[in-house]
N, C-alpha and C positions, 0 to 999 in steps of 0.2 A: 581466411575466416578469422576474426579476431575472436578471442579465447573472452569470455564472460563471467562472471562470476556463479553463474548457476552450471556452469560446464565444469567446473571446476572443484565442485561440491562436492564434499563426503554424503550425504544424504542424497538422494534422489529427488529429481523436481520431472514427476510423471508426463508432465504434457511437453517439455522440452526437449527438442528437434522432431515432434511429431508435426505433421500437416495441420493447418489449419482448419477449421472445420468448419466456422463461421466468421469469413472475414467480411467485410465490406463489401455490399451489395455490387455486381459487375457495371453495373449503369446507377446511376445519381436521378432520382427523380428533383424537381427543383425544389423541392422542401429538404433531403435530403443533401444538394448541392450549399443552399444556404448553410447550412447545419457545418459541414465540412467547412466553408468559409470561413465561418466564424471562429471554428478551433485557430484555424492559420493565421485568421486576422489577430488571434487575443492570445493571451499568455503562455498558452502551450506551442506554438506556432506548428502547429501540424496536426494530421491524425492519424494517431496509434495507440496500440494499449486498447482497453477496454471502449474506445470511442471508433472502433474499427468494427466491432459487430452494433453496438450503437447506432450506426448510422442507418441501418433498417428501421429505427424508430427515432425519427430526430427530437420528437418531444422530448424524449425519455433522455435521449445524449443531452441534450441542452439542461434537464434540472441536475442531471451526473454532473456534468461538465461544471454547473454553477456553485453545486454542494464542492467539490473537490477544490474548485478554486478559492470558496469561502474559506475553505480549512486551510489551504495551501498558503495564500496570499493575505488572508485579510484576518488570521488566527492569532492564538494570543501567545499558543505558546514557542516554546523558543528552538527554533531550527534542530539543535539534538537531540531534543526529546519529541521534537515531530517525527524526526527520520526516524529515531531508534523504533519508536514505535509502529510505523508504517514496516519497517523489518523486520520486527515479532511478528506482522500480522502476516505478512507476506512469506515467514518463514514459516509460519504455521499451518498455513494454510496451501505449501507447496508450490508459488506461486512465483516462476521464472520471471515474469517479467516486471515484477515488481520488485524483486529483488535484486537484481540486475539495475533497473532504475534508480533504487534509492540507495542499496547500498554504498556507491559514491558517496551522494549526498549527505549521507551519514556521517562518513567518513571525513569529509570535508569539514561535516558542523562540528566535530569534535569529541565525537563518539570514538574510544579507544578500540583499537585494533581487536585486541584481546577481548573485550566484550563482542564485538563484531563475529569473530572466529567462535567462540563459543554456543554462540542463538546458531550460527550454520550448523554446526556438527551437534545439537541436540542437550550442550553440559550447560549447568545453572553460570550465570553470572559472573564474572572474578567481582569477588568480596570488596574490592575497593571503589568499583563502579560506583556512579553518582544514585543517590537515595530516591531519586526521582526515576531516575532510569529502572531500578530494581521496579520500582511499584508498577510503573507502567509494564512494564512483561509481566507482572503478575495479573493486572486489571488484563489488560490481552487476552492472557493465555486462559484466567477463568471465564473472560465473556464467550472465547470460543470452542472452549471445553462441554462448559457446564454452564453457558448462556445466559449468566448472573453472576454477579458479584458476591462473597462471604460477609459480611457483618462488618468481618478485623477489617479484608481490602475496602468495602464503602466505606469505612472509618476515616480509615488510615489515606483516604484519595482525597476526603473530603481538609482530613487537616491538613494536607501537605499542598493541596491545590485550591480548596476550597469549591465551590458548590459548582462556579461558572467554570474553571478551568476543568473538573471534571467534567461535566459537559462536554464540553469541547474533546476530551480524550476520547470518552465513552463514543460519541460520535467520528471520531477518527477510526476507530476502530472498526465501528458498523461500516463506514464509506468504502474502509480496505477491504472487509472482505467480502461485502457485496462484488466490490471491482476482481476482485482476486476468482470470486467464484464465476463470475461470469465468464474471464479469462480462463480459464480451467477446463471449462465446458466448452468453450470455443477453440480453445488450443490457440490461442493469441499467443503469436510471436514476441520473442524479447526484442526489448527496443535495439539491439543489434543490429538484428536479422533482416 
């Protein structure tokens, strides 16, 4: 069994090594089967993650699948401050396989260790992290707190990203943890498993 990053966590991540609850229908109707196709055929080349209880309603996977790839592939902003943030949302929201997933990713784009380590175990930021990063866990952490923005944070998002790149964060944010909650409910396996 290879060791994960949500296994490995000082915090708890509730639905991790629990059963499944709602994975992917036993049999493929062929609306469904297309549905599946398409993942394998296109960017993600499989299905897992939140498109595994998805696939009970392929409409519904198909506009997930299309919003997730907008953000992912055809986004503006720049690989570390996508990851970083899909890891706030993912660590806030408890959510193994998401954190599991991008935590790499992150780590990769060039999100420092020590930030990384700090969002896992619950402590603010090290001080020297990039000014961008700070604000995004903050937009994060108040959308899914307290479900709105402060005045200072829409300010402060609006001058550092302006109107369009907020957008796009605020909507990274709703993508994550719509996918996070439905993984949660479902007890969707980390991409592991």
């Amino acid at each position: 069994m290879k060791v994960v990053p949500s296994m490995t966590s000082p915090r708890a991540f509730p639905e991790a090594g629990q059963p499944e609850r709602l994975g992917p229908p036993a049999t493929l109707d062929a609306a469904q089967q297309d549905a599946a196709d398409e993942l394998i055929n296109g960017p993600r080349r499989g299905v897992y993650g939140p498109f595994r209880p998805l696939l009970h309603r392929p409409p519904l996977l198909r506009a997930v699948a299309k919003v997730g790839e907008t953000l992912r592939y055809e986004g503006t902003l720049d690989a570390a401050l996508r990851e970083w943030t899909i890891c706030v949302v993912a660590r806030e929201l408890s959510n193994a396989f998401e954190w599991d997933m991008h935590l790499p990713l992150a780590a990769a784009a060039g999100v420092p260790a020590a930030a990384l380590a700090a969002l896992d175990v619950g402590e603010p930021s090290p001080s020297d992290l990039r000014a961008d990063l700070v604000l995004a866990r903050t937009v994060a952490s108040e959308l899914l707190s307290r479900h709105r923005l402060s005045e200072e944070t829409w300010n402060e998002g609006r001058r550092v990203w302006g109107e369009s790149m907020l957008v796009e964060v605020l909507t990274l944010v709703g993508y994550f943890a719509m996918v996070c909650w439905l993984m949660n409910v479902a007890r969707t396996p980390g991409p592991t498993a």
